[in-house]
C-alpha positions in Angstrom: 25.4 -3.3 0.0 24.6 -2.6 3.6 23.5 -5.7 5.0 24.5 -7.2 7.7 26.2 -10.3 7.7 24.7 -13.3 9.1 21.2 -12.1 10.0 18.5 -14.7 8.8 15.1 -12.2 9.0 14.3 -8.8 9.3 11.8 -7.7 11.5 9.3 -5.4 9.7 7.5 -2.9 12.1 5.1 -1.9 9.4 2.7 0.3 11.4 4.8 2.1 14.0 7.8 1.8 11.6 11.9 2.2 12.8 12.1 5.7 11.8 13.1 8.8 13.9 10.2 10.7 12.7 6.3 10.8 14.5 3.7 9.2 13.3 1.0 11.4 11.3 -2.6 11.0 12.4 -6.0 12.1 11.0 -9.3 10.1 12.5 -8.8 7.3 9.5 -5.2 7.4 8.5 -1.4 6.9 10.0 1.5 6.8 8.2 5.2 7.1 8.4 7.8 7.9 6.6 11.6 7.2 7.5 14.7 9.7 7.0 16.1 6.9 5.0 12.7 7.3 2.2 13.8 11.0 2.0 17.3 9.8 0.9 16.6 7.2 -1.0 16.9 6.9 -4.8 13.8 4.7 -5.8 13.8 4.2 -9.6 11.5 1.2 -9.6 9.0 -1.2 -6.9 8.0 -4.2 -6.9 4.1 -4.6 -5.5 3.2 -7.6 -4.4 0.1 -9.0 -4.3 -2.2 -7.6 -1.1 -3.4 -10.2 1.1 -6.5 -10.5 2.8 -7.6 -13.0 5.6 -10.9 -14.2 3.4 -10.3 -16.0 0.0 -11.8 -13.3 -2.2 -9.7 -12.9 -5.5 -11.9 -10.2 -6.7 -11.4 -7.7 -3.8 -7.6 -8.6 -3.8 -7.2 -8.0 -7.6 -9.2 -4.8 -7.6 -7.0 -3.4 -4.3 -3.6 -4.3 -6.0 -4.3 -2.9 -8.8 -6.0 1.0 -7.6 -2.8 0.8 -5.4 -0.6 0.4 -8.9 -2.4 3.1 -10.7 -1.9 5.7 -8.0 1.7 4.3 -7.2 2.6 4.9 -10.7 0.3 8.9 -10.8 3.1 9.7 -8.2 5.8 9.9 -11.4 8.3 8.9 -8.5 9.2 5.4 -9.6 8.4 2.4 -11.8 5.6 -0.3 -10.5 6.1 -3.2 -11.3 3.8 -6.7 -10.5 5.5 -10.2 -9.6 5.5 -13.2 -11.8 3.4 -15.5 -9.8 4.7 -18.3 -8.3 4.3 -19.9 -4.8 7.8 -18.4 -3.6 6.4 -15.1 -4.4 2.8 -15.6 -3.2 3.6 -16.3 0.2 6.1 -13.1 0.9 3.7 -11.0 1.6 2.0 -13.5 3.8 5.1 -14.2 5.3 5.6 -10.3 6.2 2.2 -9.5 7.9 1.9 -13.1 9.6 5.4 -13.8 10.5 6.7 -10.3 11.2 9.4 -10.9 9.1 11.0 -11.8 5.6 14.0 -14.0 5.4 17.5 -11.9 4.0 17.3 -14.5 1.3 13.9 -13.8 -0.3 14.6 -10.0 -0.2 17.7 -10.7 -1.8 16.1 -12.7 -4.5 13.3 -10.1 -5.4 15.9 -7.2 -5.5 18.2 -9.3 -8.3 14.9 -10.9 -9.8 13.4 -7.5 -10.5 16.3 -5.3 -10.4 13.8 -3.3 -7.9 14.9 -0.6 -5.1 12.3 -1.3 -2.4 9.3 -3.5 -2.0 5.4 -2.4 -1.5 3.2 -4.9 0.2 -0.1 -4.4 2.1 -3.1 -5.8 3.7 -6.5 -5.4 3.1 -7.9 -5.1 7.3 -11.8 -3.9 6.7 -13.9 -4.6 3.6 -17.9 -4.0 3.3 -18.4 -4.4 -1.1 -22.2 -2.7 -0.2 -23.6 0.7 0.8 -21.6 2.1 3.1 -19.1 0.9 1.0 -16.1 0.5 4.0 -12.5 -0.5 3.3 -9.4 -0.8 5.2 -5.9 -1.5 4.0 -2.2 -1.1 5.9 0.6 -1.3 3.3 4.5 -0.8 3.8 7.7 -0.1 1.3 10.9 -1.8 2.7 14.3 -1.2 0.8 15.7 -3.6 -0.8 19.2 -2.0 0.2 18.8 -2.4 3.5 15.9 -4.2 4.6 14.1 -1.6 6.8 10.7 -0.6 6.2 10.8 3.2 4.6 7.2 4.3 4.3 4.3 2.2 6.3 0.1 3.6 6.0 -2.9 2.1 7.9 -6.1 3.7 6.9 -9.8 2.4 7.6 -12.3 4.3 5.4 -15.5 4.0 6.2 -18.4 5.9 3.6 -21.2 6.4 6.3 -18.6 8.4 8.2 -19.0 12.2 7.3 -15.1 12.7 7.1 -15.2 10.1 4.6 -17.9 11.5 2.7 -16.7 14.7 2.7 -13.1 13.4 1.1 -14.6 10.9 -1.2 -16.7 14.5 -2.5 -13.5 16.2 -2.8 -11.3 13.1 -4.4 -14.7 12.8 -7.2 -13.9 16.9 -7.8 -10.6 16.7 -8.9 -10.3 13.2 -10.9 -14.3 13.2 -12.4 -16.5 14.8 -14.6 -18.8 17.0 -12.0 -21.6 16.1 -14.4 -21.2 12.7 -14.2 -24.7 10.4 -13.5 -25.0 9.8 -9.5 -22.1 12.2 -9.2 -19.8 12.1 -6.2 -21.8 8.9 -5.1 -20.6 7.5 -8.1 -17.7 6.5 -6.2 -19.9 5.1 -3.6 -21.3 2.3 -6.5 -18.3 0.2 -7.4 -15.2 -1.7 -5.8 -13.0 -0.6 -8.4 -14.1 3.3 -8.0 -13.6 2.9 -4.2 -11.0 0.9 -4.3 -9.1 3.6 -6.4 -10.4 6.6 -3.8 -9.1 4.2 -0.9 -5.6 4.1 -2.5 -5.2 7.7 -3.5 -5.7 8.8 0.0 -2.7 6.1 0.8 -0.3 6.6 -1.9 -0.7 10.6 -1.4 1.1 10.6 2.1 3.9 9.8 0.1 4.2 13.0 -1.3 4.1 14.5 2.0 
């Protein structure tokens, strides 16, 4: 293993991210990914729960799981979801509140669930009407060696014309085009945008 003795936390950097390559940009999405993600043999992720700053199970639940679905459409690893306990809850919290997760806890989830790197997020911006808006940041960090390997922050706004026009082009590929309401089909459900919102994420993985 290639951790360093006697270091109690791990400083996460999860939107600039330690890695020696630039940042991508489009007008609602940044992401990085490390040479070490390129390297790495991921086999299976653990996906914690998102967290959000508003106690709204519903939003949290239906985030989670559009970002499990579209983790797992990649084919690159197993997903897998946490057995909730308090321990487990608060990691996540601990992460994007604290800046940090303790060697220990990291060292727990990687022998609990025999996982190669962790995925853990934030939901930022959230609007559950017309404009349907909804921002999420989400990192990986290795379970080998603690750093942070892939890190997105994306703000989607639907009464934004670049968002529209992906949103039209996302319904294209994964819908029926003579689906009722057609593309604004996705503009009529949480779940639907939900799932739009994390296909846009998880695909900069395959970048």
């Amino acid at each position: 293993m290639k951790y360093i003795r006697n270091i109690f936390f791990i400083c996460l950097l999860a939107i600039t991210g330690c890695t020696s390559t630039p940042p991508h940009r489009s007008s609602n999405l940044n992401y990085n990914k490390s040479d070490e993600y390129e390297k790495m043999c991921i086999r299976r992720v653990l996906l914690l729960p998102f967290e959000y700053t508003v106690d709204r199970e519903a939003i949290i639940d239906e985030v989670t799981e559009a970002f499990a679905v579209e983790l797992r459409k990649t084919g690159n690893f197993e997903v897998v979801a946490p057995q909730e306990n308090n321990a487990t809850a608060t990691t996540g919290h601990e992460i994007w509140i604290r800046g940090s997760i303790t060697l220990n806890t990291l060292l727990t989830l990687r022998k609990k669930y025999e996982v190669d790197a962790i995925v853990f997020g934030n939901i930022t911006h959230y609007r559950p009407y017309e404009p349907m808006l909804l921002g999420v940041k989400v990192g990986m960090i290795s379970t080998d060696t603690g750093a942070v390997v892939w890190s997105a922050d994306g703000v989607f706004d639907s009464n934004e014309n670049e968002v529209a026009e992906l949103v039209k082009r996302y319904f294209e590929t994964t819908h029926q085009k003579s689906a009722l309401y057609g593309w604004k089909l996705i503009l009529l459900s949480l779940r639907r945008y939900s799932q739009f919102v994390a296909n846009q994420i998880t695909e900069t993985l395959q970048h």
